[in-house]
C-alpha positions in Angstrom: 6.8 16.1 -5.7 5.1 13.6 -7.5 1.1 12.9 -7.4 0.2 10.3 -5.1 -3.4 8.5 -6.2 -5.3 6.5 -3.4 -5.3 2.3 -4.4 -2.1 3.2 -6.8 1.1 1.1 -6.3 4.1 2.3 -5.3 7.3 1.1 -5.4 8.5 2.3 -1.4 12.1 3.1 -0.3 10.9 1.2 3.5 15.2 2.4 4.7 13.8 5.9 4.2 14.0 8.6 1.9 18.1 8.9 2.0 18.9 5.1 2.2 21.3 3.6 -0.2 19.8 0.1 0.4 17.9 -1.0 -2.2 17.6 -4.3 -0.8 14.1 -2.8 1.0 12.4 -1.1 -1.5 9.2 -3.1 -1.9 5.6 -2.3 -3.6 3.0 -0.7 -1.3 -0.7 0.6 -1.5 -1.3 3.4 -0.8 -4.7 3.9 1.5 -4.6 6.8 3.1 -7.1 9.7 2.0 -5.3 12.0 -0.2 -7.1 15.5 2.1 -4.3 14.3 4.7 -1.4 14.0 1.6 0.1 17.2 1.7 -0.5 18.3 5.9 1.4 15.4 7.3 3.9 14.6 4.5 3.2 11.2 5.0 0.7 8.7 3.6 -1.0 5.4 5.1 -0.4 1.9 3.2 -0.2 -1.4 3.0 2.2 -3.7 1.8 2.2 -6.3 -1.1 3.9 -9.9 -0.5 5.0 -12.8 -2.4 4.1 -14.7 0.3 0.7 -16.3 -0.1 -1.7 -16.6 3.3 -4.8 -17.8 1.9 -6.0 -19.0 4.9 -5.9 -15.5 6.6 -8.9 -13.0 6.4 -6.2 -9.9 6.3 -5.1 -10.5 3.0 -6.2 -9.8 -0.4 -5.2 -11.5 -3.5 -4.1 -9.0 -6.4 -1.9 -9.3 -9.8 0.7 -6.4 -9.2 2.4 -5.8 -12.6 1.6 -9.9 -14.1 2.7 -11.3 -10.4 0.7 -12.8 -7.6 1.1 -10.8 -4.6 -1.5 -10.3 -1.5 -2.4 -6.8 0.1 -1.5 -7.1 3.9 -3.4 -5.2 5.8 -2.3 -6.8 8.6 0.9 -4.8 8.1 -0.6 -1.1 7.8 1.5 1.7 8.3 2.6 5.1 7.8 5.6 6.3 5.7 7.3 9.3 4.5 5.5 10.7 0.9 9.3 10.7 -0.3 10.1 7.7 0.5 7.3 6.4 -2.2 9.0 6.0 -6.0 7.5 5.1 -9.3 3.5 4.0 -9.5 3.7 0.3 -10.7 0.3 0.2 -10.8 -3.3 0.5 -9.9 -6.2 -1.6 -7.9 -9.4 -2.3 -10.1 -12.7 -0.7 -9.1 -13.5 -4.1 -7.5 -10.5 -4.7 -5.7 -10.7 -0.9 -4.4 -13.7 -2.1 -3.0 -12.9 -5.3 -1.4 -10.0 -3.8 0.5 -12.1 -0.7 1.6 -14.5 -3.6 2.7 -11.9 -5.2 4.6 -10.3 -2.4 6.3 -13.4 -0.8 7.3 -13.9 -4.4 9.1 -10.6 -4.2 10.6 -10.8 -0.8 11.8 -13.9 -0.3 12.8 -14.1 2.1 16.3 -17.4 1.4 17.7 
């Protein structure tokens, strides 16, 4: 099994690991705390999308690989670990922050 890094970018197999259809594979980040990796075989992330909502506070603007795609944390969720592929790429120390920022927002439990 391949090492999974908190804030990389994955490409994600969202049909499951099995699925012929590569029609939904898309890029994901992964947020989840790597101490919860390898107990539940699953990981916590949150897609990227072409789709620009500048106006909404649950997404964050990052260059994936050269192309402008937003984080949506509006869209969090939990997948397989082998349903995750190659590592496209990686968030900045600065854009780690920003989205910790924002989901700590999001989800705070009071």
């Amino acid at each position: 099994m391949m090492k999974i890094e908190r804030y990389g970018v994955y490409w994600a197999d969202l049909d499951g690991p099995s699925a012929l259809n590569v029609a939904n594979v898309h890029p994901v980040v992964v947020v989840g705390h790597p101490s919860f990796f390898k107990p539940a075989e699953s990981v916590i992330v949150c897609p990227l999308t072409l789709t620009r909502q500048p106006d909404w506070e649950s997404r964050i603007p990052f260059i994936c690989a050269g192309i402008e795609t937003e984080i949506a944390t509006d869209q969090i969720s939990t997948i397989e670990q082998s349903c995750l592929k190659d590592r496209i790429d990686k968030l900045s120390p600065a854009e780690t922050d920003a989205l910790r920022a924002l989901l700590n927002q999001m989800l705070l439990v009071e």
